[in-house]
N, C-alpha and C positions, 0 to 999 in steps of 0.2 A: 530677287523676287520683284524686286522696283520698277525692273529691265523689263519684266514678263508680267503682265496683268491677267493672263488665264493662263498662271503656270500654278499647278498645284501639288502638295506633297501628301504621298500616302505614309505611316509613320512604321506602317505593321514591322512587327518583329526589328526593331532598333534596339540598340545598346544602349546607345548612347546620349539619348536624351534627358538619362536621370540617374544622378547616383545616390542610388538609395532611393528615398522619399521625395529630396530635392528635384525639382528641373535644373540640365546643368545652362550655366549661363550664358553660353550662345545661342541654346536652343530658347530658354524663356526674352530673351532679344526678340528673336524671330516669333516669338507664338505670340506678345505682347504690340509687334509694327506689322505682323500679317495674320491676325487672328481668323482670319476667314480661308485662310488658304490652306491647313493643316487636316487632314484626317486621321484618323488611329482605324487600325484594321488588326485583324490574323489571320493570319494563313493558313490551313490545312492540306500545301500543298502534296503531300504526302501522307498516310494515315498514321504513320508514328508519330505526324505532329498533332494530333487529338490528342494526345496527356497532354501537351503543353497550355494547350489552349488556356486553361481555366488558372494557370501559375499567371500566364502572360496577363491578361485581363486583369486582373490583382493588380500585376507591378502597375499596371497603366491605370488603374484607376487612382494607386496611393501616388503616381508621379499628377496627374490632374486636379490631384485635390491640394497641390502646391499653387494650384495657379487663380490669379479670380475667377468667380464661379461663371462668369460670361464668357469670358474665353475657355475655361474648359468641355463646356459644354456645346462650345462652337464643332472644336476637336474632336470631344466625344462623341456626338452625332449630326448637329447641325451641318455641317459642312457635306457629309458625306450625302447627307437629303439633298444639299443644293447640288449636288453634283448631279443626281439621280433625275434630281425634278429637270435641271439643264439637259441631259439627255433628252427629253419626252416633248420637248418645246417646239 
């Protein structure tokens, strides 16, 4: 991410960001040295993924509330606004 300055990660439907409650520890590296670059999404690329939706949303909200509350909240929404506002410029 160091390499690429408007490179950004969408996080939807990941495994492996959190085991359990924890963020795991290459991911809270990277959410901690590029806290602006990270978004959390879901997909409903399909309709059978509407049950998941509201599980998935959970795990990400107890994996966010491991992290400080200004980078989580980067992740959980701020980031995806700047994306959006960047589009309209």
């Amino acid at each position: 991410m160091s390499a690429h300055k408007n490179l950004w990660a969408d996080l939807s439907i990941r495994s492996d960001v959190a085991d359990g409650a924890k963020v795991a520890g290459n991911w809270r590296k990277l959410f901690l040295d590029f806290p602006d670059r990270f978004m959390v999404g879901t997909d409903t690329y399909s309709p059978e993924r509407w049950s998941d939706v509201a599980a998935h949303a959970d795990w990400v909200r107890t994996w966010l509330a491991d992290l400080p509350p200004s980078v989580a909240e980067r992740i959980a929404h701020k980031n995806g606004e700047a994306v959006i506002a960047a589009a309209f410029r």
